[in-house]
C-alpha positions in Angstrom: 147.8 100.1 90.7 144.8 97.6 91.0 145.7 94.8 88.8 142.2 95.5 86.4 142.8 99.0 85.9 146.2 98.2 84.7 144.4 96.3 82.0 141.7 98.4 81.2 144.5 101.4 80.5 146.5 98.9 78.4 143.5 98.3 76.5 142.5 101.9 76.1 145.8 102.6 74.3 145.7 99.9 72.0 142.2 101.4 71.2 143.6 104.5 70.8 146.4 103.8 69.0 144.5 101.2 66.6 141.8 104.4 65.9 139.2 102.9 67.2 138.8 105.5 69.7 139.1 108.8 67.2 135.8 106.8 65.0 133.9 106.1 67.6 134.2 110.0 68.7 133.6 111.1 65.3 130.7 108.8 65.1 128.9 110.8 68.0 130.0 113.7 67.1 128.1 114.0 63.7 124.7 113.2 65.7 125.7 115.5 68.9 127.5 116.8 71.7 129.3 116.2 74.5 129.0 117.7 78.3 131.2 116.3 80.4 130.8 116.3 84.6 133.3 116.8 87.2 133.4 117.4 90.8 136.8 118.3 92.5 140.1 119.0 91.4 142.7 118.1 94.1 146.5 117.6 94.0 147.5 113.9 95.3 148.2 115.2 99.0 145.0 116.7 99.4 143.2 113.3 98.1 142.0 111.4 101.9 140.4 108.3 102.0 136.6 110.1 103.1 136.9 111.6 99.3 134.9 109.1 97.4 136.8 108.1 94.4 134.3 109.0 91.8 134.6 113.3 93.0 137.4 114.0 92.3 140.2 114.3 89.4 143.7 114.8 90.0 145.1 118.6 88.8 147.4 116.6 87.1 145.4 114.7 85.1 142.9 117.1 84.5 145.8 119.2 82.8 146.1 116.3 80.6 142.2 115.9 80.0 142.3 119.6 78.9 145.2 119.6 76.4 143.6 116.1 74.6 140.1 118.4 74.6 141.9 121.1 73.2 143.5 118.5 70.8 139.9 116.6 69.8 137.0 119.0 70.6 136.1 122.3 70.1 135.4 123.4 74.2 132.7 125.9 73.9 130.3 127.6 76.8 126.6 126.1 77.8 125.4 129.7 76.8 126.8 128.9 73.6 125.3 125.6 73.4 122.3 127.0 74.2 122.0 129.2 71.7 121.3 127.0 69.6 121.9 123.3 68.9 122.2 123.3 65.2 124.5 126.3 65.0 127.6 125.0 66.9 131.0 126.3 65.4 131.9 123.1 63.5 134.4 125.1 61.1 136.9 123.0 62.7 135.8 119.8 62.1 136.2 118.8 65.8 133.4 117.6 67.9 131.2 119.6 70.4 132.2 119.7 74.1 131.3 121.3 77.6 133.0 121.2 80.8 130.5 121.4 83.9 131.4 121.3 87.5 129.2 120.2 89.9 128.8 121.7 94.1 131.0 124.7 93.7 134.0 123.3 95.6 136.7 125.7 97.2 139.4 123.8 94.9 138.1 124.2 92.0 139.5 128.3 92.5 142.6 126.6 93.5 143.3 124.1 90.9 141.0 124.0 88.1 140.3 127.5 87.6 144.2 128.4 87.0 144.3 125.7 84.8 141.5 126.4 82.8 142.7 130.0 82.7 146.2 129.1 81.2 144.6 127.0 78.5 141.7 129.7 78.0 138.6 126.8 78.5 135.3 128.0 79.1 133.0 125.8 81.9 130.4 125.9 83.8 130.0 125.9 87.7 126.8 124.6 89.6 126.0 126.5 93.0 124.8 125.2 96.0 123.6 128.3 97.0 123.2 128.0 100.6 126.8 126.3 100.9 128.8 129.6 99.5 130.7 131.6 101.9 129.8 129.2 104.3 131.3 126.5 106.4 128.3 124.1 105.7 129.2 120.9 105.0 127.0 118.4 102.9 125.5 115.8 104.3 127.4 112.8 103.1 131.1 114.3 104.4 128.9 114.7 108.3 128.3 110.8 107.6 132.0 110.2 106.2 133.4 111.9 109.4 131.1 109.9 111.4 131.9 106.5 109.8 135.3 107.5 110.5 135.5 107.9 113.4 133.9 104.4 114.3 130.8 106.0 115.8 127.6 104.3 115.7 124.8 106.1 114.2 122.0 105.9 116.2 118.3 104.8 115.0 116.6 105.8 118.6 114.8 108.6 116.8 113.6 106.8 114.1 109.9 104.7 115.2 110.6 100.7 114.5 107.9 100.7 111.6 110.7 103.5 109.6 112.2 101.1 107.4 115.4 103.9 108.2 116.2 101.7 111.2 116.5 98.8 109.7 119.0 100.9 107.2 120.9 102.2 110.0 121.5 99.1 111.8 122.9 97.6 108.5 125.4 99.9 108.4 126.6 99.1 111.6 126.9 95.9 110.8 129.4 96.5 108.0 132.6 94.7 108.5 133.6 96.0 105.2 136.3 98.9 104.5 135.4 102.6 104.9 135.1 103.1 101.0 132.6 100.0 100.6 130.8 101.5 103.9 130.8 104.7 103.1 129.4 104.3 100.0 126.4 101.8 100.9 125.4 103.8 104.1 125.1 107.3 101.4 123.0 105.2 98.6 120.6 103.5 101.0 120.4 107.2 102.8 119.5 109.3 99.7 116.1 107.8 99.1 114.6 109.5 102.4 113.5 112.9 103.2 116.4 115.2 103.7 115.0 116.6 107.4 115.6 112.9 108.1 119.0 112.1 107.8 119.8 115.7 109.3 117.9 114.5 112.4 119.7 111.5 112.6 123.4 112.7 112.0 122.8 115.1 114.3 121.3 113.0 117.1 124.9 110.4 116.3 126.9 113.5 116.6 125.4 115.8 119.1 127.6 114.4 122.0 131.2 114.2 120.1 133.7 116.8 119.4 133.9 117.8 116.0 136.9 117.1 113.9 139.8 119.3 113.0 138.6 121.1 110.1 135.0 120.9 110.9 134.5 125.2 110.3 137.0 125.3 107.5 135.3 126.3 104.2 134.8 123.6 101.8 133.1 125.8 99.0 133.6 128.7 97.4 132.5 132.3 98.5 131.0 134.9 96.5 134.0 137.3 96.0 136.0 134.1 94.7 132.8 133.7 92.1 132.2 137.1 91.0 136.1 136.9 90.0 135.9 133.8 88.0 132.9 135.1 86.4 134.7 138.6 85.2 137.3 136.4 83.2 134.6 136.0 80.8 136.2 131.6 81.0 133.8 130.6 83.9 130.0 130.8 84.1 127.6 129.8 86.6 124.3 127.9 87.5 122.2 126.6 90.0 122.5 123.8 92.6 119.3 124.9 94.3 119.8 126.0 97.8 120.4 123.1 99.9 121.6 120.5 97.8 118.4 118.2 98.5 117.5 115.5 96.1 114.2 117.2 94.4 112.7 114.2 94.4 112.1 113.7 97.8 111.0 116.9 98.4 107.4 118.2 98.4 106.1 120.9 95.6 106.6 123.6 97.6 109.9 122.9 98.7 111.1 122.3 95.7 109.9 125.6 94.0 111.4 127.5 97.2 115.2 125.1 96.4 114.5 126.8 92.5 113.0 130.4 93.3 116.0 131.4 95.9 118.4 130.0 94.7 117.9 131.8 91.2 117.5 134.9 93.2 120.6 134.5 95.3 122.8 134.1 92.0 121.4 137.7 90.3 121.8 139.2 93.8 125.1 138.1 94.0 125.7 139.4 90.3 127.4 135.8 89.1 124.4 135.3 86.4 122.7 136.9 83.5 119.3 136.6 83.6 119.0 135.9 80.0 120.6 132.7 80.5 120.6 130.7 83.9 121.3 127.0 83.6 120.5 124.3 86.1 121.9 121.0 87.8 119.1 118.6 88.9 120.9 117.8 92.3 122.3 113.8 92.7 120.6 113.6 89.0 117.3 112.9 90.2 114.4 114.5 88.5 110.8 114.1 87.3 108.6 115.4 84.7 106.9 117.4 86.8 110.4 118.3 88.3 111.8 119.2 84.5 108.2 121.4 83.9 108.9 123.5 86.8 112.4 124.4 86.3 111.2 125.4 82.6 108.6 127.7 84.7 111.1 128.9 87.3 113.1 131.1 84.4 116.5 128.4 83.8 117.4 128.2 80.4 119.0 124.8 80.7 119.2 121.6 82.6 121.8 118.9 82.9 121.3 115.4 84.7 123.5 112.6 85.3 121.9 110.5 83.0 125.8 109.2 81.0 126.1 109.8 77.4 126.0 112.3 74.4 123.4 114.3 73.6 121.8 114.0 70.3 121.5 118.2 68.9 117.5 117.9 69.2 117.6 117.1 72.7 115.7 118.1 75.4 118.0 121.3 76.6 116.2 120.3 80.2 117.6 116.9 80.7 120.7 117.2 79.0 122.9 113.9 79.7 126.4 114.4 81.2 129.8 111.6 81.1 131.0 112.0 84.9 134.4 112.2 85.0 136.5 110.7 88.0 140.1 110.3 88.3 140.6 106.6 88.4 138.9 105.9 85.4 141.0 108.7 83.1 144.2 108.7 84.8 146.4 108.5 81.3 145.1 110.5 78.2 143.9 106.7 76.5 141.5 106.0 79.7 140.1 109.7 79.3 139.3 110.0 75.4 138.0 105.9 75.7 135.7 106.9 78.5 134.4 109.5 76.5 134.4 107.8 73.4 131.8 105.3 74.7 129.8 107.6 76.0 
């Protein structure tokens, strides 16, 4: 264990154990609620190093995150939340909470969904639409692989006055570890143009073999959904279709990434129409972004904009805590990271 979180664990017990944790909970709770977001589930051998550490949460410890909800919060449904957000069921005294799952990972069936199931917790799943039943990968894993593998990613079919290049041949030029790399070459890639990057992974890859594993499915398929959806514990929402950061797209793209995939997801019978949330994809949205969900029929938004949400929020850019393993490895870290919202 890296020597700080060693001491940021100690210190999140002797938080808990002092109180101070429990007030400051109980302080957010009587002005709001909590959602919290999380990515993949994973058993340790299943955890590689091209898994960035803040997606995932070991089944483990998202056992133990579940029982201490169960313990602290009363776990209820975004359609519940959305029913309104002066009407919670408070008889308990304990705070409001949400689980949401971002992407629609193929291990979330395998190790979160049992788990929710055998402590009967409701949560929400956001859709990719285009990635279900599918072997589509996103973007950023294409890039992992790449990195990975040591191969150069090529800037040939970007002009010199694409600032792109200049991008590109900086992440060449890291001498740093794959984690460090990996993770400046995907935040200095998600501020272009999706049809961009897709050009330019593909040009890098286009003469190597792909890896082992390439066509295995790394999402969920619809039969899986439709069954987590009849146990009345998991609901569903959007992702758009592609997964592209709205922000970079132009208007008509982006009504086309909320139209479709709304239409896919009452096609494929996994949503009510009376109550369709949303998941701004990477977090990023606008005003004009937020107004034309409201238009395209959701019923709900949720950004990843960290914190609780005060119970006159803004139900279309609801904030989220992101929840990643190495941060809430022991019950302490977890209820702390929470706590300070």
């Amino acid at each position: 264990m890296k020597f700080s979180l060693l001491i940021r664990s100690l210190l999140a017990f002797s938080l808990f154990k002092l109180g101070v944790t429990r007030r400051k909970i109980r302080r957010h709770s009587k002005e709001g609620f909590l959602i919290l977001m999380y990515h993949r589930i994973l058993p340790l051998h299943k955890v590689d190093h091209k898994i960035q550490p803040g997606m995932y949460v070991l089944d483990k410890t998202f056992k133990t995150h579940l029982v201490f909800l169960k313990r602290f919060f009363a776990i209820i449904s975004l359609n519940q939340l959305a029913r309104g957000t002066t009407g919670f069921p408070e008889s308990s005294g304990k705070p409001i909470c949400c689980l949401t799952f971002d992407d629609g990972w193929a291990d979330f069936y395998d190790y979160a969904y049992p788990l929710l199931k055998s402590l009967n917790v409701p949560a929400t799943v956001f859709l990719p639409t285009d990635y279900i039943s599918s072997t589509k990968r996103f973007w950023t894993d294409a890039l992992a692989d790449l990195i990975e593998r040591d191969i150069e990613l090529k800037a040939d079919s970007v002009t010199s006055k694409n600032p792109l290049r200049e991008t590109i041949s900086e992440i060449n030029r890291l001498k740093t570890g794959f984690e460090k790399k990996l993770e400046y070459a995907i935040e200095n890639l998600k501020k272009y143009p999706q049809h961009i990057i897709d050009k330019i992974l593909e040009d890098s890859a286009s003469a190597h073999e792909p890896s082992i594993g390439d066509n295995m499915p790394l999402f969920l398929n619809w039969k899986q959904v439709r069954e987590m959806r009849s146990s009345n514990l998991v609901s569903f929402g959007s992702h758009t279709c592609g997964h592209r950061i709205l922000t970079t797209l132009k208007e008509e793209e982006i009504h086309s990434e909320l139209e479709e995939s709304k239409e896919k997801l009452l096609e494929e019978d996994v949503c009510d129409e009376g109550f369709i949330p949303f998941c701004y994809p990477n977090g990023n949205y606008s005003s004009k972004i937020v107004q034309m969900v409201r238009e395209a029929g959701y019923h709900m938004a949720v950004t990843t904009n960290n914190g609780w949400n005060k119970k006159d929020a803004d139900l279309f850019t609801l904030k989220r805590i992101g929840i990643h393993n190495d941060m809430t490895f022991t019950p302490a870290m977890f209820l702390e990271r929470v706590a300070r919202g």
